[in-house]
Backbone and ligand atoms as CSV (ligand in chain L), in Angstrom:
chain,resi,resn,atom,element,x,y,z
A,1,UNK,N,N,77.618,-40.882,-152.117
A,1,UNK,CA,C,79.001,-40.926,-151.627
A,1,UNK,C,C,79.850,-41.807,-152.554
A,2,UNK,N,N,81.181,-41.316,-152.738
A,2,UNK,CA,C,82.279,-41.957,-153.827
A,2,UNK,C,C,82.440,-43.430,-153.066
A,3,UNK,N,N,82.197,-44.730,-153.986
A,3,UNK,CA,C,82.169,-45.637,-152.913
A,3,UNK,C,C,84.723,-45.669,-153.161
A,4,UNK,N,N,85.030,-46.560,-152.957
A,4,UNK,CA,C,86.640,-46.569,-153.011
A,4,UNK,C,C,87.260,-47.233,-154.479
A,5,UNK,N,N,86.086,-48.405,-154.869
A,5,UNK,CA,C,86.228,-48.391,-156.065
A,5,UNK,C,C,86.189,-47.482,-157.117
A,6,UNK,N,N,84.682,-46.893,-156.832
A,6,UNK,CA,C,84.938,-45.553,-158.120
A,6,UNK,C,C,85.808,-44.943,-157.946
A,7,UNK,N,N,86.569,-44.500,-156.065
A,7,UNK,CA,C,87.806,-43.049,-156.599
A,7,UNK,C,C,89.261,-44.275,-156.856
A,8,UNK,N,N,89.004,-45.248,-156.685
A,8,UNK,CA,C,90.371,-46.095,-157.691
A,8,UNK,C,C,90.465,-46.017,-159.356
A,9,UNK,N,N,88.797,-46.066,-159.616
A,9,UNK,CA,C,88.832,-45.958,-160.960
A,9,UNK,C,C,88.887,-44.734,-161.840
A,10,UNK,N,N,89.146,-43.767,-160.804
A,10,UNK,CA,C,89.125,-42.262,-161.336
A,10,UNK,C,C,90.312,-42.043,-161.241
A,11,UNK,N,N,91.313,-42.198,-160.015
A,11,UNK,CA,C,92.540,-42.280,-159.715
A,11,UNK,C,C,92.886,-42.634,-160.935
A,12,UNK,N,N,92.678,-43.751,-161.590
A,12,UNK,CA,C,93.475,-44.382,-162.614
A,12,UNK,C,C,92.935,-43.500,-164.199
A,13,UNK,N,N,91.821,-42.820,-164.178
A,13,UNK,CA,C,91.675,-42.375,-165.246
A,13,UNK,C,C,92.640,-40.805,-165.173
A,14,UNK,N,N,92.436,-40.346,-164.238
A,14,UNK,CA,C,93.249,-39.143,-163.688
A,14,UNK,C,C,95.069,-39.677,-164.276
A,15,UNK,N,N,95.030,-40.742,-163.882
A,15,UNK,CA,C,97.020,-40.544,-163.793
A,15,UNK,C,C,97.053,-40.623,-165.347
A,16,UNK,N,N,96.302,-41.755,-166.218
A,16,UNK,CA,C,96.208,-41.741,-167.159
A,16,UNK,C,C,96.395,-40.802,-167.980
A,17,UNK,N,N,95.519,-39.706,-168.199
A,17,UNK,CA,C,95.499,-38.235,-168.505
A,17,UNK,C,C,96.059,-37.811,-168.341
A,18,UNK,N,N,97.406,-37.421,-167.239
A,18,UNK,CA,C,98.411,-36.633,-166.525
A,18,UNK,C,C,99.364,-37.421,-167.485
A,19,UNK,N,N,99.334,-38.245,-167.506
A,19,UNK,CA,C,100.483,-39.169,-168.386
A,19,UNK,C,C,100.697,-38.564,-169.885
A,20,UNK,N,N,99.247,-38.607,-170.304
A,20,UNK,CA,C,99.016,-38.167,-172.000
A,20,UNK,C,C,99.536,-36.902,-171.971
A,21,UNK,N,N,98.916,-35.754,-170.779
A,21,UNK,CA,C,99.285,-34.117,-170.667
A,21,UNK,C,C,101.138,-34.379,-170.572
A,22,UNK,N,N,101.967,-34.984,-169.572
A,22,UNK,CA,C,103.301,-35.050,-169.565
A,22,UNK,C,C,103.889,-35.194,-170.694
A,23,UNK,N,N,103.718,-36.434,-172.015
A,23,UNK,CA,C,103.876,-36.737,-172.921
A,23,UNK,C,C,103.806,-35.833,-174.079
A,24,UNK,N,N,102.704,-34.825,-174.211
A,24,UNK,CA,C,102.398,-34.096,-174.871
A,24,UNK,C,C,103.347,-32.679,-174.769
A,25,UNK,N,N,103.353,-32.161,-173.297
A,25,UNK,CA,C,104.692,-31.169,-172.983
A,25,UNK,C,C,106.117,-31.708,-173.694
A,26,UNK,N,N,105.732,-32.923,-173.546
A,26,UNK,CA,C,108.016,-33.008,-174.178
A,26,UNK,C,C,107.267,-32.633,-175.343
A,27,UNK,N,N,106.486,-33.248,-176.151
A,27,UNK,CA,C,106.555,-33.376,-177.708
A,27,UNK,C,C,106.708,-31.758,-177.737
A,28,UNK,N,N,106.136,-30.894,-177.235
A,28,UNK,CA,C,105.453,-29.147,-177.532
A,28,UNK,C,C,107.100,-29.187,-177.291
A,29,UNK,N,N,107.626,-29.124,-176.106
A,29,UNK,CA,C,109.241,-29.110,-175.743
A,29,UNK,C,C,110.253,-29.427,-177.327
A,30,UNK,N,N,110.057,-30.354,-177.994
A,30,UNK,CA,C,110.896,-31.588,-178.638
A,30,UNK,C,C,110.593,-30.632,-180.007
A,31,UNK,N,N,109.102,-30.657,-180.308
A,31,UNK,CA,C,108.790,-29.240,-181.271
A,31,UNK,C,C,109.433,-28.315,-181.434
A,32,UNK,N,N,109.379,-27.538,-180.273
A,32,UNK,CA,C,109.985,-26.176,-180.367
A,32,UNK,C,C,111.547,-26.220,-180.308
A,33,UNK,N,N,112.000,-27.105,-180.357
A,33,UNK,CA,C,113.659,-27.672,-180.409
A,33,UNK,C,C,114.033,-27.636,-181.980
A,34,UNK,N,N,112.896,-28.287,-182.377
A,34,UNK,CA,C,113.087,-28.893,-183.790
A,34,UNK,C,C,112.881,-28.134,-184.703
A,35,UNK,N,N,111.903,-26.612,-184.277
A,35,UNK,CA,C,111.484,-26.160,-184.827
A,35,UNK,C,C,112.546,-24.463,-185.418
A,36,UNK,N,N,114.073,-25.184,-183.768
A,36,UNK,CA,C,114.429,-23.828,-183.640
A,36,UNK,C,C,113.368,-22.265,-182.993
A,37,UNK,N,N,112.597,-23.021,-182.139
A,37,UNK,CA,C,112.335,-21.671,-181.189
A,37,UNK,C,C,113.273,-20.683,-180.482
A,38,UNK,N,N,113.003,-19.455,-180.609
A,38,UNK,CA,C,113.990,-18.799,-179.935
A,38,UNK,C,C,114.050,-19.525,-177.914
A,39,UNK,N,N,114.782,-18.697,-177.892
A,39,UNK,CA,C,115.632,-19.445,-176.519
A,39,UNK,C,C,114.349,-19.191,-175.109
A,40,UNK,N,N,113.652,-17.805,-175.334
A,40,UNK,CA,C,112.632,-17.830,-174.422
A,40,UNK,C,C,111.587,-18.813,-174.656
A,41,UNK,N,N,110.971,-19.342,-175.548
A,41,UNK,CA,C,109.961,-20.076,-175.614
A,41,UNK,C,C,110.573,-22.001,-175.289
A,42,UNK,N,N,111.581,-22.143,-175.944
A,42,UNK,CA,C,112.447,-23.147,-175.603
A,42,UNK,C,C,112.281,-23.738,-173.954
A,43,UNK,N,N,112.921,-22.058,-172.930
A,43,UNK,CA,C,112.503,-22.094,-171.361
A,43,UNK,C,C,111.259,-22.229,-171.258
A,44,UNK,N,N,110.238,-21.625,-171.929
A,44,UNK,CA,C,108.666,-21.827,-171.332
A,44,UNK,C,C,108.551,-23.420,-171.381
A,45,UNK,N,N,108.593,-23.904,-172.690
A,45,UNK,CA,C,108.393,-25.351,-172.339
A,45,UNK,C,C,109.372,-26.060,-171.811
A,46,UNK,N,N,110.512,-25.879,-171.303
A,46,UNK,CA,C,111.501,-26.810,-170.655
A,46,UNK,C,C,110.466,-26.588,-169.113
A,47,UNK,N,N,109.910,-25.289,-168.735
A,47,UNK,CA,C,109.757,-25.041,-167.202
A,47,UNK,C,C,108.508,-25.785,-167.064
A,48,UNK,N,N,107.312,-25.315,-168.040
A,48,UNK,CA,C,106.153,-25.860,-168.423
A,48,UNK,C,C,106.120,-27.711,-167.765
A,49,UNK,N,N,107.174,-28.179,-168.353
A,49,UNK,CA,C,106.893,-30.093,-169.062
A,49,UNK,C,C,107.724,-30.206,-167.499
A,50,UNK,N,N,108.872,-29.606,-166.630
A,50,UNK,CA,C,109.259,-29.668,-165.221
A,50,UNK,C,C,108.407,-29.955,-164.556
A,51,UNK,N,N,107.505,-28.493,-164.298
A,51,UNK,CA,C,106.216,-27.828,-163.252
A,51,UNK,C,C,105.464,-29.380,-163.335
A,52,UNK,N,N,104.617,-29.796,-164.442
A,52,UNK,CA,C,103.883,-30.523,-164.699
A,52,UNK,C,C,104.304,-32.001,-163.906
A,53,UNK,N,N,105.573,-32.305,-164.166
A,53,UNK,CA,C,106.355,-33.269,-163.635
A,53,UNK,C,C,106.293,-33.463,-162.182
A,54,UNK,N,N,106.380,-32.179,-162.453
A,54,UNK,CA,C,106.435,-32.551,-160.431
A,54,UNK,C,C,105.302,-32.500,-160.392
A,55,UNK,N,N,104.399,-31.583,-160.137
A,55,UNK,CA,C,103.200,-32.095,-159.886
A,55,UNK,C,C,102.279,-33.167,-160.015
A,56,UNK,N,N,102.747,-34.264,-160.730
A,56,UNK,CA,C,102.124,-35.446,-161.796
A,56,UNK,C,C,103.162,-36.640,-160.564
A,57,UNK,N,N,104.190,-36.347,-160.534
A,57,UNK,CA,C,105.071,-37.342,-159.936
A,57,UNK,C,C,104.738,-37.366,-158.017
A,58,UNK,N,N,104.310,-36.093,-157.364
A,58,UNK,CA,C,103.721,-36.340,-155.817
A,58,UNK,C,C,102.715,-36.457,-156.220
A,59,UNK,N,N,101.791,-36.500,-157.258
A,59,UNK,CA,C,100.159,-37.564,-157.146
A,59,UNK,C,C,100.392,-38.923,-156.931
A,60,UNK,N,N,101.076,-39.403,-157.927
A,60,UNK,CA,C,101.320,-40.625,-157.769
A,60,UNK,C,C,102.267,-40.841,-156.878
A,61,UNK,N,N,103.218,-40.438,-156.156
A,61,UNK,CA,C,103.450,-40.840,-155.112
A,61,UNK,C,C,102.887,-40.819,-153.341
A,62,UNK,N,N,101.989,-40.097,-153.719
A,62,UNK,CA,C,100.855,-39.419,-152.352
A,62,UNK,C,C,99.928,-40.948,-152.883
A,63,UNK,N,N,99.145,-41.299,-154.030
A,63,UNK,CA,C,98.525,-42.467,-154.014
A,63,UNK,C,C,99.510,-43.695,-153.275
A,64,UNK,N,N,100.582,-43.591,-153.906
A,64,UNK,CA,C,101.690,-44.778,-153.577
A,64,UNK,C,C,101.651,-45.226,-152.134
A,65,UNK,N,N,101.299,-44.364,-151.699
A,65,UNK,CA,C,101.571,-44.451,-149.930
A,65,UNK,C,C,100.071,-44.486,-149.454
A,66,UNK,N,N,99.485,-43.963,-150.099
A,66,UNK,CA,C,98.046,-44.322,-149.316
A,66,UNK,C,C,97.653,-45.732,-149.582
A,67,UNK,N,N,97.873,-46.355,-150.482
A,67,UNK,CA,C,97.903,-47.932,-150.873
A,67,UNK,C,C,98.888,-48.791,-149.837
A,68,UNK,N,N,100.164,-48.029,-149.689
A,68,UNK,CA,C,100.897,-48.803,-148.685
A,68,UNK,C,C,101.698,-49.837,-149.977
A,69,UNK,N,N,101.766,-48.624,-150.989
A,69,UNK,CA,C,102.255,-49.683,-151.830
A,69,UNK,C,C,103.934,-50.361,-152.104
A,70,UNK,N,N,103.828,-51.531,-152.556
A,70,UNK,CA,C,104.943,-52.176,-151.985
A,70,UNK,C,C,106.387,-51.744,-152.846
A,71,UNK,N,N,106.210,-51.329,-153.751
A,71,UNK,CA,C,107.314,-50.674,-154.753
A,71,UNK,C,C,107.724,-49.154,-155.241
A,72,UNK,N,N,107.310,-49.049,-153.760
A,72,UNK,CA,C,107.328,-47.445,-153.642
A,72,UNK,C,C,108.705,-46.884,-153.752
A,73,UNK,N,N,109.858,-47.328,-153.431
A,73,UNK,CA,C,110.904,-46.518,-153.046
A,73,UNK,C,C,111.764,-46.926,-154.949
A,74,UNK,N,N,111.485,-47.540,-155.588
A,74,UNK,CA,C,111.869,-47.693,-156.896
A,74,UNK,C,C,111.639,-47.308,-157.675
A,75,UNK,N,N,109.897,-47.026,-157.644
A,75,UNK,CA,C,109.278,-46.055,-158.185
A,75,UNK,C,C,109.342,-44.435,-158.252
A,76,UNK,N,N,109.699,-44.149,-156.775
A,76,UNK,CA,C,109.856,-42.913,-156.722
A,76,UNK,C,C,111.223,-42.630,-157.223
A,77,UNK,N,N,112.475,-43.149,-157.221
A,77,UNK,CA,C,113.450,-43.290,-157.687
A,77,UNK,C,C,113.855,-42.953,-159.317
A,78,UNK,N,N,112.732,-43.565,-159.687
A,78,UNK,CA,C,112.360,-43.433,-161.395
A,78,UNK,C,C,112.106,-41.809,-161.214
A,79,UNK,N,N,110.944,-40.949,-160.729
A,79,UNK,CA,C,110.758,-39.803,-160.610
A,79,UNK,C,C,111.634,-39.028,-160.535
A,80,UNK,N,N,112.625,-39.366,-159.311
A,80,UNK,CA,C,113.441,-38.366,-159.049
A,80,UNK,C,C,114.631,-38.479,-160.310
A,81,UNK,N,N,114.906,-39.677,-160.973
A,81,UNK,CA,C,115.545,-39.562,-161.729
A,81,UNK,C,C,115.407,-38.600,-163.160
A,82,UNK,N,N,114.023,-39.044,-163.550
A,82,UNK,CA,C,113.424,-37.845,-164.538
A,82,UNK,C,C,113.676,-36.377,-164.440
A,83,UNK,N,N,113.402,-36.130,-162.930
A,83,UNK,CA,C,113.444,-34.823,-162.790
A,83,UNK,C,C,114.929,-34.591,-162.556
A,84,UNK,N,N,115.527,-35.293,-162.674
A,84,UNK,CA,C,117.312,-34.558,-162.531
A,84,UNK,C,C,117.779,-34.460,-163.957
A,85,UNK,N,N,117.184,-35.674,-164.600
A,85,UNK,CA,C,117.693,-35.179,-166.335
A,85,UNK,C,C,116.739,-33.885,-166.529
A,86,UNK,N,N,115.691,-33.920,-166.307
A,86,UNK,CA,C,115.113,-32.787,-167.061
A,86,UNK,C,C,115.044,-31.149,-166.652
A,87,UNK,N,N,115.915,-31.222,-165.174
A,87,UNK,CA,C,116.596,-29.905,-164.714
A,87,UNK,C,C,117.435,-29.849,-165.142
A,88,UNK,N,N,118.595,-31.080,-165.759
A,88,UNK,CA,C,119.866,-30.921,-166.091
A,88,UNK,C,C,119.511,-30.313,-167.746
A,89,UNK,N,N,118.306,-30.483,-168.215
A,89,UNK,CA,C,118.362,-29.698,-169.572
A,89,UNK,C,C,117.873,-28.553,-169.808
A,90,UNK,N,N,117.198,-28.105,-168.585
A,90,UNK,CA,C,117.194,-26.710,-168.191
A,90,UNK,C,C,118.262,-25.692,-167.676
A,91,UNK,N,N,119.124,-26.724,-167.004
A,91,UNK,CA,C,119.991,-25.809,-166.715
A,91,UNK,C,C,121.561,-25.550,-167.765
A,92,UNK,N,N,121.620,-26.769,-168.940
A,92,UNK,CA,C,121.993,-26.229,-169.972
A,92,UNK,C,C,121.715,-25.183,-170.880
A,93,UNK,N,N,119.885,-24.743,-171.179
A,93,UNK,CA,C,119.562,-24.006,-171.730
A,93,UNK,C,C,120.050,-22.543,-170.793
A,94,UNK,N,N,119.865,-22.899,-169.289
A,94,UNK,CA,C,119.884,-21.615,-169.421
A,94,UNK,C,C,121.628,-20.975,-169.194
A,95,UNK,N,N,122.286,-21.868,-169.228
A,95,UNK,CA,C,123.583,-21.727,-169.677
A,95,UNK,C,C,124.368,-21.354,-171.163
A,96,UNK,N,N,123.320,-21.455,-171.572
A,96,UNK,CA,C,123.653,-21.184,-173.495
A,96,UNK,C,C,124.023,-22.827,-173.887
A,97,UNK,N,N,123.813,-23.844,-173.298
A,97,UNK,CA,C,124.532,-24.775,-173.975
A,97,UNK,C,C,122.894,-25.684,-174.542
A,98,UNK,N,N,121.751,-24.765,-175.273
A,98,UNK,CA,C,120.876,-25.268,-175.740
A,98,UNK,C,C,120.488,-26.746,-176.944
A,99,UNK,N,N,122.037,-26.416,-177.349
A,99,UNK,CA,C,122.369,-27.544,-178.197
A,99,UNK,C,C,122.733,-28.646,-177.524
A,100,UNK,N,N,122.500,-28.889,-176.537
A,100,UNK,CA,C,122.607,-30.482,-175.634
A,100,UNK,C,C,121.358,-30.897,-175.806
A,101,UNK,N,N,120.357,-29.773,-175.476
A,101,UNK,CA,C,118.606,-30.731,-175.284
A,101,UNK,C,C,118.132,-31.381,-176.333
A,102,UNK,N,N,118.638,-31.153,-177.610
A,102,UNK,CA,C,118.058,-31.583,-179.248
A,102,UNK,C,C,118.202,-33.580,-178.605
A,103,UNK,N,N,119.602,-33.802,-178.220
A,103,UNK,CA,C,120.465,-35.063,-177.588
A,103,UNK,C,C,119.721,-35.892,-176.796
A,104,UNK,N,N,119.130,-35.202,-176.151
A,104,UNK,CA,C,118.669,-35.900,-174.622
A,104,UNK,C,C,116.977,-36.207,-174.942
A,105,UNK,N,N,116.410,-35.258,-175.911
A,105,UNK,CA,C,114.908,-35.985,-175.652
A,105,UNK,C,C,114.675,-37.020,-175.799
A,106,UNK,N,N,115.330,-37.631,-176.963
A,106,UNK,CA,C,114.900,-39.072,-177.300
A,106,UNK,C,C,114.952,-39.752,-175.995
A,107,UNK,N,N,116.287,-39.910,-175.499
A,107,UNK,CA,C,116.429,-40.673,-174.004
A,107,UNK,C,C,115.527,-39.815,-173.126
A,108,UNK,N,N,114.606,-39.319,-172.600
A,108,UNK,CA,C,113.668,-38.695,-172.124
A,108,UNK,C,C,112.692,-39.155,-172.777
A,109,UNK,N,N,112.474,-39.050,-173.543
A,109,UNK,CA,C,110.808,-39.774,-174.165
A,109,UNK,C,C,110.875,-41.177,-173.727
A,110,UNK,N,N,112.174,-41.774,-174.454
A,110,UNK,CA,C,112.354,-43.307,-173.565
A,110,UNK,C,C,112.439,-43.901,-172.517
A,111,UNK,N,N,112.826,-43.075,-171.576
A,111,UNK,CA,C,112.362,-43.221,-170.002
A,111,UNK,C,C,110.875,-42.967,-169.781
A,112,UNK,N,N,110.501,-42.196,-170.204
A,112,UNK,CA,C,109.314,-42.060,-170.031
A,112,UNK,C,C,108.268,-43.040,-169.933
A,113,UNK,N,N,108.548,-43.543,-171.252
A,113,UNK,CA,C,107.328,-44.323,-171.746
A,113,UNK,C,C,107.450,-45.562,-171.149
A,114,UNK,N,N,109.235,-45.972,-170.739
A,114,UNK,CA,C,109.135,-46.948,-170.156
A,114,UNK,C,C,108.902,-47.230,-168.839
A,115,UNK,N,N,108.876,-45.887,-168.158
A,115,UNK,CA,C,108.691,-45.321,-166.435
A,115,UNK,C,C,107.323,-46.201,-166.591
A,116,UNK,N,N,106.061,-45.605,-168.005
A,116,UNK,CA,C,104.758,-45.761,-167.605
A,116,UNK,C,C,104.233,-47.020,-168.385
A,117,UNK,N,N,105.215,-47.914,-169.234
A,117,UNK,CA,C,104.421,-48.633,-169.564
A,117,UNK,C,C,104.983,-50.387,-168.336
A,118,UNK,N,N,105.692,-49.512,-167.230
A,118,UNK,CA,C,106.176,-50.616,-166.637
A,118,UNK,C,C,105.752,-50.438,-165.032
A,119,UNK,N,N,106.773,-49.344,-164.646
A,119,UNK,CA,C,105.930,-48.921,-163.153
A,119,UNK,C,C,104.722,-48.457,-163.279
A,120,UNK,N,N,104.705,-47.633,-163.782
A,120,UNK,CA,C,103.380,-47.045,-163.557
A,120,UNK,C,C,102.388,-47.786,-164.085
A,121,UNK,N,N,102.456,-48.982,-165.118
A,121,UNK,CA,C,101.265,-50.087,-164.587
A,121,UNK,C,C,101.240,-50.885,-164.374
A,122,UNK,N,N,102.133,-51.041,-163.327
A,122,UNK,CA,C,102.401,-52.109,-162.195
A,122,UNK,C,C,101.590,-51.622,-161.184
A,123,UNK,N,N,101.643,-49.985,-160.973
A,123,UNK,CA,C,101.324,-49.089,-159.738
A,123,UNK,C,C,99.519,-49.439,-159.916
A,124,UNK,N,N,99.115,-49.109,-161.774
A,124,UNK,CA,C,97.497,-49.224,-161.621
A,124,UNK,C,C,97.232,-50.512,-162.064
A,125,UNK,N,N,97.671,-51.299,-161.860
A,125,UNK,CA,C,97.542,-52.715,-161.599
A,125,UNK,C,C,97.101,-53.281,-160.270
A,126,UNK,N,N,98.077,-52.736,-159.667
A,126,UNK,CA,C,98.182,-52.878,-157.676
A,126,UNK,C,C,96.606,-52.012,-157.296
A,127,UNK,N,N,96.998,-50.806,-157.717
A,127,UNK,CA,C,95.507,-49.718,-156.868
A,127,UNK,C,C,93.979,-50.607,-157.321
A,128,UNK,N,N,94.257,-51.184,-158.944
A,128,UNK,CA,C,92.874,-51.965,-158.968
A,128,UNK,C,C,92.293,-53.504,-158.370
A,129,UNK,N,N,93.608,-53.782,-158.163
A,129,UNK,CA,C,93.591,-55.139,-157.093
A,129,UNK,C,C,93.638,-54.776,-155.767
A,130,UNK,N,N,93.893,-53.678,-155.178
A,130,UNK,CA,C,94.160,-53.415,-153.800
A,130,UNK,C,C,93.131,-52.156,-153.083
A,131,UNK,N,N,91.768,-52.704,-153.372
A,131,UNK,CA,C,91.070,-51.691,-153.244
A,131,UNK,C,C,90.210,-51.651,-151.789
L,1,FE2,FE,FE,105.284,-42.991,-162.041
């Protein structure tokens, strides 16, 4: 049987990984920008690096709450914020105004990294002390 430590320490290898996979979608995203992809492949990875988002952002907030953790509503805040820039650059593309997203990744990569090199390990900081 999983004792609570090991599924904390998997938890944390799991978000970890989800982090690297998120990171890796903008770059494929940021690529195909740079690369001048036509406009359908552009949408695959704008929808792609979304989908992922959300799904990556209620893990860690479904952990957040099973911890009872205390910086939950700031954290999730950060999420929802991500995901409004990064619909808002979907919904330029699919407006024709594709030449906004070239603008915005950098500030998207930079939230990012700072979402995870601050909350989010604050969050697996807390889950490994709060076990
Ligand atoms: Fe997070």
């Amino acid at each position: 049987m999983t004792s609570i430590a090991q599924f904390n320490a998997q938890a944390n290898k799991v978000t970890e990984r989800e982090h690297a996979e998120q990171l890796g979608l903008l770059q494929a995203l940021s690529d195909a920008v740079e690369c001048g992809a036509d406009a359908p492949e552009v949408g695959r990875q704008l929808d792609a690096l979304i989908a992922y988002s959300e799904a990556h952002f209620v893990s860690e907030e479904l952990l957040m709450r099973m911890k009872s953790y205390d910086d939950y509503e700031e954290h999730q805040e950060d999420h929802a914020q991500m995901l409004i820039q990064m619909r808002a650059m979907a919904a330029d593309h699919a407006a024709g105004r594709s030449a906004l997203i070239h603008g915005k990744l950098q500030g998207m990569f930079d939230f990012i990294c700072r979402h995870i090199a601050t909350r989010d390990k604050r969050l697996a900081d807390y889950v490994r002390t709060n076990q």
